[in-house]
N, C-alpha and C positions, 0 to 999 in steps of 0.2 A: 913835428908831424902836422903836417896838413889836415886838418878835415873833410873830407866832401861829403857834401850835400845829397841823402840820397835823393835820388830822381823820381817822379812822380810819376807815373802811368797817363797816359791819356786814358779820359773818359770815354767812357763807352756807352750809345743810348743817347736818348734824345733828351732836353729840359723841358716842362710844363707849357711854358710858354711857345715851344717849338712846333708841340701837339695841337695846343688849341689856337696857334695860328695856323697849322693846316688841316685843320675840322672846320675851322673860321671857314677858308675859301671854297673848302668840297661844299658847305650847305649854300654859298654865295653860288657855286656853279647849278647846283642841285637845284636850288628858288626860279635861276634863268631859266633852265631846262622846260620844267614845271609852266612856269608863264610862258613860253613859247609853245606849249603843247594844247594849251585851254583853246585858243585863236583856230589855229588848226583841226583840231578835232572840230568845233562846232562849224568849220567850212566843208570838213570832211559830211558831216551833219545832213547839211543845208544842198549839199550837193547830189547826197544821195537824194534826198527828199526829192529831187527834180527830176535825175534820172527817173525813179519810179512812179512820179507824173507824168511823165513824157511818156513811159513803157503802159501806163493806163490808157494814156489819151489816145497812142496807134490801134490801141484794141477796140478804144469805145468807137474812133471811127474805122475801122474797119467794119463793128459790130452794123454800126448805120449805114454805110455803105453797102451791105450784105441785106440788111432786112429793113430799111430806108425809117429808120427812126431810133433813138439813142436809148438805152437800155433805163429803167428805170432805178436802177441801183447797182453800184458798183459789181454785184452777188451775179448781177445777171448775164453776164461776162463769161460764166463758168455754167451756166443753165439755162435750159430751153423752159423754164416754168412759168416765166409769168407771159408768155408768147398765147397772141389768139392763133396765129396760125403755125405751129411748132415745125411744120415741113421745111421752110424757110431757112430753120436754123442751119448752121454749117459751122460750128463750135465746135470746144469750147473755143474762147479769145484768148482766153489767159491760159496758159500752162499748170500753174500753181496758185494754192488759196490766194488772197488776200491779205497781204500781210500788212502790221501798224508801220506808219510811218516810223523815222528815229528816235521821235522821242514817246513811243509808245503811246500815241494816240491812233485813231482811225481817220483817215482819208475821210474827204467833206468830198459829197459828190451830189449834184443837182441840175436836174433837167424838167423845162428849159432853166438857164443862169438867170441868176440878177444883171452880171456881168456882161453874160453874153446871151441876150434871149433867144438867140436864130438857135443856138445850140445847147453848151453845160455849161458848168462851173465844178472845176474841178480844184480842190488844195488841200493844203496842210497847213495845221494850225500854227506851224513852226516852235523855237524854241520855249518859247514863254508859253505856249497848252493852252492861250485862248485865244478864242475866234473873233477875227478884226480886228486885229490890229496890223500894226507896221511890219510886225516879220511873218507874218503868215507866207506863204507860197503856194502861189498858183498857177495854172495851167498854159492861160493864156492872158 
């Protein structure tokens, strides 16, 4: 009489190693993802930042166009207050408050400019939250 060998079932399930080589790669994809997103948002950022420069500066000149000199603060865009002659007005400019830049600062606005003395200086402080340096953004 022969013997045979009983037969062994194939395993079922995965080995330790099988797991934490693909935990290994999901956090290798998840790290790219992550660095690819930093870059982008701060252009998304930066971008807004200008658009809402730009949608300032149509207002502030229109403002001057309409009553022949630049509003003395951002505020006055939205109000006939600080006007000697309030008949003039034809406001508001802006639609809505004043809101902070992206990274939760206030809009730098000054008339006349250092910049530009015929008219303003208008920016944001940019990423880094202080005034003068390299990433600031401005109007003109």
């Amino acid at each position: 009489m022969t013997r045979s060998r009983p037969r062994r079932s194939p395993r079922g399930g995965f080995t330790l190693i099988e797991v934490l080589l693909v935990l290994a790669i999901l956090v290798i994809i998840a790290s790219l993802a992550v660095m690819a997103y930093g870059p982008a948002r701060r252009k998304a950022k930066i971008d807004a930042a200008k658009s809402q420069i730009g949608a300032f500066g149509s207002a502030i000149d229109l403002y001057n166009l309409t009553l022949d000199q630049y509003p003395a603060a951002l505020e006055d865009l939205r109000t006939s207050g600080n006007l000697a002659d309030p008949s003039k007005w034809d406001g508001p400019y802006l639609d809505k408050e004043i809101p902070l830049d992206p990274w939760s600062q206030e809009y730098r606005y000054v008339t006349p400019g250092n910049r530009n003395p015929d008219s303003y200086d208008l920016w944001s402080v940019g990423p880094d939250g202080v005034d003068n340096t390299d990433d600031d953004i401005w109007s003109k």
